[in-house]
N, C-alpha and C positions, 0 to 999 in steps of 0.2 A: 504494500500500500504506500503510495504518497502521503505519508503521514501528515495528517493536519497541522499546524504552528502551534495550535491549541490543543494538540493530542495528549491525553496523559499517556506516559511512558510506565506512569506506576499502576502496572497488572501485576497486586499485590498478592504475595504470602501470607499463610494464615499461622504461619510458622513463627520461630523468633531470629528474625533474621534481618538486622538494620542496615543499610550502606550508608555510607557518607562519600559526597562526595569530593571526588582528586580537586588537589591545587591547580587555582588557574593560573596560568602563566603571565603574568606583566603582561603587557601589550604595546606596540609605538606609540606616539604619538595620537590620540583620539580626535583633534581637529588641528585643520591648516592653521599655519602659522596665523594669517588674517580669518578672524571669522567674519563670516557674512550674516549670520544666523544665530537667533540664540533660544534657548527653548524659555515656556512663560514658566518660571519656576520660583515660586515666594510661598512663606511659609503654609497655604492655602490649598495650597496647588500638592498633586499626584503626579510627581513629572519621570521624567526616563532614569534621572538620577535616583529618585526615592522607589522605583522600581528595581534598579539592580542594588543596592543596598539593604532591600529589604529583608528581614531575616524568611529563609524557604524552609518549615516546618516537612519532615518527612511524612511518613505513617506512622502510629504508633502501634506499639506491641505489647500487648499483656502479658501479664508474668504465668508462670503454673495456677497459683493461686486465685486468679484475678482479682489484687485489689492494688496493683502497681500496673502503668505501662513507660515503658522508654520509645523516646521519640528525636531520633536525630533533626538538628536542626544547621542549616550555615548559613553565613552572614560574611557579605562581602564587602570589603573597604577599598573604597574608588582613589582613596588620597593611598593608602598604604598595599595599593595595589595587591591583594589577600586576603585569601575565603579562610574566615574563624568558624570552624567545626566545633559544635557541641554533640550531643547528647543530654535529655532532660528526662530525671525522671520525677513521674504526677501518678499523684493517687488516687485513683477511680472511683472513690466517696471522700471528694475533696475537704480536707479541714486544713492541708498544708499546702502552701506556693509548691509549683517543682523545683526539683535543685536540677541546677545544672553542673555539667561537669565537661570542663572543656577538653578536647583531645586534639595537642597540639599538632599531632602528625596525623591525624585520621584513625580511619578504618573501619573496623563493622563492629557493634556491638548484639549480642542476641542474648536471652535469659536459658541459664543453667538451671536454675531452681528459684524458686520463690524470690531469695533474698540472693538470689550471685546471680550476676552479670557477667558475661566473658564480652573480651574484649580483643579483636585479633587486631594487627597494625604490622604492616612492613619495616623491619627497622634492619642496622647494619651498613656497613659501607653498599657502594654500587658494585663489589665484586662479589660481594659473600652477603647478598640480601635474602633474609627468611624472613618468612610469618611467624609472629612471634602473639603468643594466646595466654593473655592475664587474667584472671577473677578478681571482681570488683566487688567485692561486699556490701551490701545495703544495710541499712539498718533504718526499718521503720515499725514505731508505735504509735497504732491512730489514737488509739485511747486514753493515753497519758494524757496530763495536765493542756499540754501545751500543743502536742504533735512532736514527733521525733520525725526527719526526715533525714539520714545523711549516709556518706560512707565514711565511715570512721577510719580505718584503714589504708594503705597504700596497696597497690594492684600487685598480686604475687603473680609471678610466671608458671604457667600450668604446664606451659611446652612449647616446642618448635615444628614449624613444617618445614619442609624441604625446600620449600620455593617461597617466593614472595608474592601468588600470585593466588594462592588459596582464597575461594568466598562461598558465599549463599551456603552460610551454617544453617544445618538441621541438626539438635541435639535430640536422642531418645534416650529417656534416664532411664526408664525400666529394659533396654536392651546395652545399657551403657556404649552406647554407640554416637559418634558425632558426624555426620555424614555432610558432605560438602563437596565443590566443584571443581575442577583445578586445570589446568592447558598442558596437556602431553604431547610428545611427540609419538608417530607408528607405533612405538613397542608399548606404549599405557603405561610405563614405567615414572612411578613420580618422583623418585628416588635419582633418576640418571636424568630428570628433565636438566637440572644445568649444564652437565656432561654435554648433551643436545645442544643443548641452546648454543655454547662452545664451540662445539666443531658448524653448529650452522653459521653463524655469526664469522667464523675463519674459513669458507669455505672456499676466497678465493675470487670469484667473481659476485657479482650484483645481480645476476639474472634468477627472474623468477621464471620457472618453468611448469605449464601446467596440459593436462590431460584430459580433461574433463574442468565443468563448472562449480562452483565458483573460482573464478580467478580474482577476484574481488568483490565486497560484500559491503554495503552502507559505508562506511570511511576507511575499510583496511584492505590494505591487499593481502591474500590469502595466504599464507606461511605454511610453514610444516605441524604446526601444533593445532589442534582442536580441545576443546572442552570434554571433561569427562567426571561421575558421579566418584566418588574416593569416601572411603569409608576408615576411624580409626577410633581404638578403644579409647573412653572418658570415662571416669567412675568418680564418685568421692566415698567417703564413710566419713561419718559425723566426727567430729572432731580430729580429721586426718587432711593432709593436701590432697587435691585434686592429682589422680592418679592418668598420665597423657600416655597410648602407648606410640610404639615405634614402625608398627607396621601399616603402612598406608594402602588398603588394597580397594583396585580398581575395577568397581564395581560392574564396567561394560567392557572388561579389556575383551580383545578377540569377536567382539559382535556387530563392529561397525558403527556403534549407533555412537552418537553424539550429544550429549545431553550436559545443561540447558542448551535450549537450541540458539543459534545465533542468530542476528548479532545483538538480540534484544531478550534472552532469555535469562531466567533469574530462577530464586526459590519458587514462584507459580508453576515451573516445570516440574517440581517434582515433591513429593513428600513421604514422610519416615512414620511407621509405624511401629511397634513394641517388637517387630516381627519381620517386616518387608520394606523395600521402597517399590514407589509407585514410581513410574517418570514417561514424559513422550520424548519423543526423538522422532527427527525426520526418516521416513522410509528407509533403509540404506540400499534398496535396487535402484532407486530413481534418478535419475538427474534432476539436481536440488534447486536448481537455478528456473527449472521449468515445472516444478511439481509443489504441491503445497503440503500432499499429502506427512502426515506424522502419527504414529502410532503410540498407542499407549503400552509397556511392559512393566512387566513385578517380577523382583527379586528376592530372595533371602539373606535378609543381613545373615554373617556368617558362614555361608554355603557357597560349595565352589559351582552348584547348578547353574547353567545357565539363565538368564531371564527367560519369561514366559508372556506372547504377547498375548494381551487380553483383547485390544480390535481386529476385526474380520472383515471381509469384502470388501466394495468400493466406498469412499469415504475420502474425505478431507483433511484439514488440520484438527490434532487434537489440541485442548491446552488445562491446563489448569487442575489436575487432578490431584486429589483430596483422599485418603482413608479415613470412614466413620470412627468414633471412639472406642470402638472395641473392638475396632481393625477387621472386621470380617464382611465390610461393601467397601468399593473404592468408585468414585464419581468422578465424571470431567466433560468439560468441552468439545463436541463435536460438531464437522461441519459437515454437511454430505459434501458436498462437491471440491474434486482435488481440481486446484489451480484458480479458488476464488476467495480470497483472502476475507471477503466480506460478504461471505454467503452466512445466513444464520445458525448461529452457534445453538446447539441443543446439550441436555445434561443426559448424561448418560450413565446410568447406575450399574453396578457389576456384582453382584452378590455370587465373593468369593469359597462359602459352604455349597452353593450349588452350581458352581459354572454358570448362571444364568446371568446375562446383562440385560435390559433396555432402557428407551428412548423414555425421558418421561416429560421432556416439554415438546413432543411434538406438534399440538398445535395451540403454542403460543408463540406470538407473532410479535417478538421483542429476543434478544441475543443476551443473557449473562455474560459475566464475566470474572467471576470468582466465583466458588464454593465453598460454604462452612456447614459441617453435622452440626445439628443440635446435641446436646448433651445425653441423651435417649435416643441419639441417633433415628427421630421418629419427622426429624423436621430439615429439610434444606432451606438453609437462608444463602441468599446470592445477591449481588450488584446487577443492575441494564440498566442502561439506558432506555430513558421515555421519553416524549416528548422534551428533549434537548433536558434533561435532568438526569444525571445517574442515582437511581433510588435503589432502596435496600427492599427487597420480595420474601416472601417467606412461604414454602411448598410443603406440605407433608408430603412422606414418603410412603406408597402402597406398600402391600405385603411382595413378596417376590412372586414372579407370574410362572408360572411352570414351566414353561421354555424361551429363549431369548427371543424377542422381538421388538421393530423399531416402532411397534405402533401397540401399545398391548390396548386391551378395554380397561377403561378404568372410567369411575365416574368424574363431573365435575369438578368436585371438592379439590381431586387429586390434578387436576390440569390448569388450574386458575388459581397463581400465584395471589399474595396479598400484598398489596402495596405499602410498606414500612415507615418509608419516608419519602417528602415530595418535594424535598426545593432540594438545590445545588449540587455536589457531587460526590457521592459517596465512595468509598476506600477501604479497604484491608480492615472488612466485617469479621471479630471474633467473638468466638462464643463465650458467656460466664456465668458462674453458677446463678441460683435468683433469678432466672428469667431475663437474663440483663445481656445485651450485646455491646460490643466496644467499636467503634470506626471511628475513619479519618475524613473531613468534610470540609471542603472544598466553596464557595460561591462566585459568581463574576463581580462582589465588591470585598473579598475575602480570602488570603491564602490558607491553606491545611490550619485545623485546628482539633482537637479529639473531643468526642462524644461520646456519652452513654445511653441506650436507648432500655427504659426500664417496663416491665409490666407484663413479658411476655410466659411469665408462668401464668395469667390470669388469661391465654388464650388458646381458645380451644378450633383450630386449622378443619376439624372435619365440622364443626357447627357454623351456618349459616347467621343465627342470629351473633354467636361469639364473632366472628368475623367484623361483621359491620357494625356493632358498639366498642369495636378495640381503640381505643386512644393510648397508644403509649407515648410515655415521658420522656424527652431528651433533657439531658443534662449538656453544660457545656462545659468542660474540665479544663482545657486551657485556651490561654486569649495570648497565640505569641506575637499577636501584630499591632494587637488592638491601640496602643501605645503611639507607635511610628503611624498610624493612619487616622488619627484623632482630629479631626476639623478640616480631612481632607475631601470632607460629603463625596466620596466615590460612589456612583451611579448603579443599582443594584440591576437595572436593565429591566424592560418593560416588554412583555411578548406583545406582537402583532399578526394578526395571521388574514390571509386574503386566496383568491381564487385564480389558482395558478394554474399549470398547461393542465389541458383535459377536465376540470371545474375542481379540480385535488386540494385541498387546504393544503396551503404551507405557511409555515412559521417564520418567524423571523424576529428578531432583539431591535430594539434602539435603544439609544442609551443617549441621556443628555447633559450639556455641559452645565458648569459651574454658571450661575446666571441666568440658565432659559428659563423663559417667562411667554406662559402663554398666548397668543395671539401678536408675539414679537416675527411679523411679517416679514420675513424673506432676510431674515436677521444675519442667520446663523449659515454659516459652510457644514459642505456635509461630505463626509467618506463612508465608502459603501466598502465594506471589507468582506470578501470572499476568502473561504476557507479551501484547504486542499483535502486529500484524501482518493479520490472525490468522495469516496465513502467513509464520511465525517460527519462533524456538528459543531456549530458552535451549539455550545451548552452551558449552566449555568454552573460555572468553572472558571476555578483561579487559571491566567495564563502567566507566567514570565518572560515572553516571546513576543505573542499579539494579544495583547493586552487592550480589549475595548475602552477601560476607562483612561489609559494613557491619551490614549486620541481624543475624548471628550474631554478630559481635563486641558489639552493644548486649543481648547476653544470649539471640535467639530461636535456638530449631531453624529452620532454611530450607527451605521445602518447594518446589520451583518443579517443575510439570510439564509434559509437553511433550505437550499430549493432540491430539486430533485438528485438521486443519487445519496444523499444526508443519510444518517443511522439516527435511529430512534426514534421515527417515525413509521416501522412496518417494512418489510422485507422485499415487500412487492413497490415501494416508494426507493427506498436502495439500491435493489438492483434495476428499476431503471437508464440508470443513468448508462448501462454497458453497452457498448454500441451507439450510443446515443451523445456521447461528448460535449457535442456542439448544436444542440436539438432545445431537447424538452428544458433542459434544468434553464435556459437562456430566456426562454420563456415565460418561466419561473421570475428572474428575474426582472426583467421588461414588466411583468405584471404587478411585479411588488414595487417595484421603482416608483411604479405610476400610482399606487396605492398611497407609498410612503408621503409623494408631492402632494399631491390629492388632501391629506389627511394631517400633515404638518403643515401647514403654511409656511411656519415659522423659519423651515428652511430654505435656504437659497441656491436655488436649481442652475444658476452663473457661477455657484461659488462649490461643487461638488466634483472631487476629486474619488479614486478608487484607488484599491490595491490589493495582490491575493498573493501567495508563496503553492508552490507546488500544484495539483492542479489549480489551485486560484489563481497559478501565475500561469499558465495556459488558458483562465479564463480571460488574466489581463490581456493575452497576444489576441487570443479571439474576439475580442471587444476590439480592438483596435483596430483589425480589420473588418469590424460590419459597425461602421456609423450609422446605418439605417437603421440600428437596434434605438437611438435614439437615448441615449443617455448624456451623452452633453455635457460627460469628464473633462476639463481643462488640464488633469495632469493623473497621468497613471505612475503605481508602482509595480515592477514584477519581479520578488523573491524567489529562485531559483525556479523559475517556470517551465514547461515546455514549450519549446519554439517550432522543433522539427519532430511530430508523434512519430513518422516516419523514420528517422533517423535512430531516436529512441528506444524502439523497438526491436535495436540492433545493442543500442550500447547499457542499455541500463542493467541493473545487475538482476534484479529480480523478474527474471523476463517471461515467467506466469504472468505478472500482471499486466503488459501488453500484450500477451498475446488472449485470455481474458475478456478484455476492454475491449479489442478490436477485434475478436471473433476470428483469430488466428496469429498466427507469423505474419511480417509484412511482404511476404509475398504471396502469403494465401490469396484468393481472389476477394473474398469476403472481404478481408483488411484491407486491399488495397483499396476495395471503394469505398469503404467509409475513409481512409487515408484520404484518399484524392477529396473527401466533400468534406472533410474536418480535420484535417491540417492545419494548424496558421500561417505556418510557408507559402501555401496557398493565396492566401490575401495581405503579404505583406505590402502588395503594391498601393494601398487603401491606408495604409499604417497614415495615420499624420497628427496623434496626440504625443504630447512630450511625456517621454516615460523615462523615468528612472529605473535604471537593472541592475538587482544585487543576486549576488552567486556565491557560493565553496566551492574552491578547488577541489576540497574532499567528497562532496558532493560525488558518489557512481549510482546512487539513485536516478538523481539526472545529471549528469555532467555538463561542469562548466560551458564547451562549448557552443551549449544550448542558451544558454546568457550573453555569451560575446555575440554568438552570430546574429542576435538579436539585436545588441548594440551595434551590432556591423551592418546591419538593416538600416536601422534609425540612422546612422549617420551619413550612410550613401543617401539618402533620401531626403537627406536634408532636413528633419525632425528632431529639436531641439530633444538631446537624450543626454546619460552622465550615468554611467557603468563604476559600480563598487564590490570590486571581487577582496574576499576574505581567503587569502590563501588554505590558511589553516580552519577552515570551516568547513564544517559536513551539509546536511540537508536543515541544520539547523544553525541559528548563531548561540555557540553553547558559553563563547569565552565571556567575562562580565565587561570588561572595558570596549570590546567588541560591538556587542550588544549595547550600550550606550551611542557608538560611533553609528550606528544602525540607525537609530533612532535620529540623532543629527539628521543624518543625510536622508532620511524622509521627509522631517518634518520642514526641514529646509528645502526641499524639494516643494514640497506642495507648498508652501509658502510663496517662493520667488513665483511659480508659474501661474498662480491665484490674483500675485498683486500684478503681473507683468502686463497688461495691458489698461491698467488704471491711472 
């Protein structure tokens, strides 16, 4: 997928497993010597500065117990050029502040037990770097006088791993096992990966040589080492140290498979049971680069057996699998269809006492995205997307059906999920005793914050009247922003919804500036901001990237909509948009344009600017060449766009999803004609709004010279344009000084071309 700017990347673990993220590296100089530009920025204002400074709240994680969670958090300083890494921990019947504890070199922290934290962190010179794994003591009494919260103690060393590249811990206390992920090379040896790395590193030439795909993947080029599941003894006994052992064994050596998958895989690939691990991994007959398919396998910690795969027949990607709490069902993510990234995800139950699996959201018309058992393993709670909101749903689970099937009979009760929560965007849903759930939540005037949602022992999933008198209680545990955003009136966003191609409701946000005031006639400028994906959403979700209220707070009306191809609006509204590129969702558009003018006054249809990243920025090339569409932009932006689908179809890395989109290879016949009618190369010769084009070189989703040749368009044509490539940038701007520089050269962009002819 062309991941959206606004995509969350956290497809959360229900495990205890925290990252923090790497140091960013300094950056040059962030504006020319002369500035021409400056952003509106007083103590009032939400500006690009108080955006990359703001402290990014992770997910948090509850302990065994559930009445602690830890929650990485960083915080970047624009003057002292360096991300300050914490860790916080808050207690889930708050009477105490959390503490925080800062970790001046990073790393992951994940809960051991109750009251210990392990904490792994890379340390050592650059020749002899190991993962090095401390326990961090807690000490908390809710009941005292006061509140106890602290760690009394300094962090004792529990052990070493071989590398420095060890993550995504899973501990099981009752199988004393610590299972986690690590980059091998051929032989799965974790032990001789330096050895490896050594003779590849001296081997004399720079050429990468390859046989097969991937030859590069989202920002890397493909090397000798892959990812793999490593398993190693952890034990304590009460009043003794944490016992680390020495044998690190790998868990898929000899199977091929690869797990987490790349380049985006994490603890949601896989999890630990008293007994097994669960995990997907890609096919390994396929070619990776044009197959989505991934299968699900189970293991036995301790056994030299091989895994056992648990999916069958034709099918898609799996993700996200889960062991209920007594380890004998394992659930996950299923797609039908191999080579469609954004076909709908169904759960998939596998009740491992009788070999039986099925389908049990088959016809719900909404996609999950994580799974948590209930305590009695009688209930699945999960995240989807609805209506541009990620809510938390909660399903009882039937009895097991007497043979597997993707469609069993089952009544109502059991196929009509119940809706949890209904604003902003839900996170790494954990189960606690009390009826009570723990998440991470999200809003478009709000970064991550943690919640408790209480009352769910007083609900009964198979009773219709229990259902619709459930009110449960949210709690909100910590406020890490509330502080830094205090009199910044950020705009919570307003839905509007109109009649779009074929009479289809679609949705769409505005969001208004600092000062609108009703029936302030043709006041205000307005940018329409188009999402990528294409199967995406803006949704009512914190962004660090494209950030609606940055743009309202620099003075615009927000206009973002959510036109055809969008997720979270219905499966049959999604997959639309395939084949269809440059069609229906445009219409969409055109229709809501006309809605927004119509229905705001307030804004100024002379004064309205646009801009999209990835497909949005394929939407900016396409707009550019059909003026007839009638929108009447004075200056476009396009972040890493498609300029040549054609071209792309060749060079991009994930080449399922052109081939997908356009209903083959590009020389299939099928692809060619949609190619030839929805290209933007096609109507470059129509091009004549002044656009601005930014790229990553790192960028193999779409490659750079799909931005240059863009700008190499715009300038033979005479079309005032201004090209900003981020060398070290991927499909995202991830660095922080960077992402400030971004921001500049937009708003300075629509700036100059707004006032240039007044």
């Amino acid at each position: 997928m062309w991941i959206s700017p606004g995509f969350p990347l956290s497809v959360l673990s229900l495990a205890g497993q925290v990252p923090l993220d790497k140091p960013t590296a300094p950056s040059p100089a962030m504006y020319p010597a002369t500035q021409d530009f400056a952003f509106k920025q007083d103590a009032e204002t939400f500006a690009p500065k108080d955006l990359v400074e703001l402290s990014r709240p992770g997910t948090a994680v509850a302990n065994p117990a559930g009445d602690l969670v830890v929650v990485p958090v960083t915080k970047y300083s624009i003057d002292e050029a360096k991300n300050y890494r914490s860790i916080y921990i808050a207690p889930i019947e708050p009477t105490i502040q959390p503490l925080e504890i800062p970790l001046a070199n990073g790393g992951e922290a994940f809960w051991l037990d109750a009251r210990t934290l392990a904490h792994a962190v890379a340390e050592g010179d650059d020749n002899d770097k190991v993962t090095a794994l401390y326990a961090i003591s807690v000490k908390y009494e809710a009941d005292s006088s006061a509140g106890i919260l602290s760690v009394p103690d300094s962090p004792k060393l529990i052990g070493k791993f071989p590398t420095s590249t060890a993550t995504n811990f899973k501990y099981s206390d009752k199988a004393n096992t610590l299972v986690f992920s690590d980059l091998v090379h051929a032989d799965g040896d974790l032990t001789a990966a330096k050895k490896n790395d050594e003779a590849w590193e001296n081997r004399g030439y720079s050429a990468f040589v390859y046989d097969e795909t991937y030859e590069r993947h989202w920002d890397t080029w493909m090397g000798p080492k892959r990812p793999s599941l490593f398993s190693v003894t952890l034990s304590h006994t009460p009043g003794k140290d944490w016992q680390f052992g020495t044998d690190f064994v790998n868990l898929l050596n000899g199977t091929g498979h690869h797990s987490p998958v790349e380049p985006f895989g994490g603890t949601d690939d896989f999890d630990v049971s008293d007994t097994h691990v669960v995990y997907t991994a890609l096919d390994p007959t396929l070619p990776p680069a044009w197959h989505t398919k991934q299968n699900i396998y189970i293991t036995e910690l301790g056994s030299e057996q091989k895994p056992r795969e648990l999916t069958s027949g034709v099918h898609g990607a799996t993700h996200a699998p889960v062991f209920s709490t007594k380890g004998d069902k394992a659930a996950w993510l299923q797609l039908d269809k191999d080579g469609a990234e954004a076909d709908r995800a169904k759960v998939v139950v596998y009740d491992l006492t009788t070999n039986v699996k099925y389908t049990l959201t088959q016809h719900w018309d909404r996609s999950p995205d994580a799974l948590a058992f209930s305590s009695d393993d009688k209930t699945l709670y999960f995240t989807a997307g609805d209506h541009a909101r990620i809510k938390i749903f909660a399903l009882p689970i039937p009895a097991t059906p007497s043979a597997s099937t993707a469609d069993p009979d089952l009544s109502e009760v059991y196929k009509t999920p119940l809706e949890l929560t209904s604003s902003g965007a839900a996170s790494g849903v954990q189960v606690l005793s009390n009826g009570r759930l723990v998440f991470t939540r999200s809003s478009l005037a709000s970064p991550n914050d943690v919640f408790v949602l209480h009352g769910l022992d007083s609900l009964d999933l198979l009773s219709k009247s229990s259902r619709e008198s459930f009110k449960g209680q949210v709690n909100q545990l910590t406020r890490f922003s509330e502080d830094a955003l205090k009199g910044k009136n950020l705009d919570a966003g307003e839905d509007f919804y109109f009649d779009g191609a074929e009479g289809v409701k679609v949705q769409g946000w505005i969001h208004r500036p600092p000062g609108f005031k009703q029936g302030d006639t043709k006041k205000w400028p307005v940018v329409m901001l188009i999402h990528g994906g294409p199967q995406s959403a803006w949704a009512d979700q914190w962004s660090t990237r494209w950030n609606p209220n940055i743009f309202a707070q620099q003075g615009y009306v927000v206009i973002a909509m959510n036109p055809t191809g969008s997720t979270s609006f219905g499966q049959e509204f999604t997959d639309a948009i395939s084949g269809d590129w440059g069609g229906r969702p445009f219409e969409d558009m055109q229709k809501g344009w006309a809605y927004v003018l119509k229905n705001y006054p307030e804004i100024d249809p002379d004064r309205a600017v646009a801009a999209g990243a990835s497909w949005g920025g394929y939407a900016i090339n396409w707009i550019q060449g059909h003026p007839e569409f009638g929108f009447g932009f004075k200056a476009l932006v396009c972040h890493d766009g498609v300029f040549s689908a054609t071209y792309n179809g060749y060079s991009t890395d994930e080449l399922f999803f052109f081939n997908n989109e356009w209903r083959g290879r590009p020389w299939d016949p099928e692809a060619k004609a949609l190619l030839a009618k929805y290209d933007p190369t096609n109507f470059v010769h129509k091009w004549s709004t002044p656009m601005l084009v930014i790229h990553g070189s790192k960028d193999y989703r779409l490659p750079e010279t799909d931005g240059i040749g863009a700008f190499h368009a715009l300038q033979e044509l005479g079309v005032p344009s201004r090209l900003v490539l981020f060398p070290d940038e991927n499909h995202w701007v991830m660095n922080h000084a960077n992402s400030l520089k971004w921001h500049y050269e937009v708003f300075r962009w629509f700036e100059k071309q707004l006032n240039s002819g007044r």
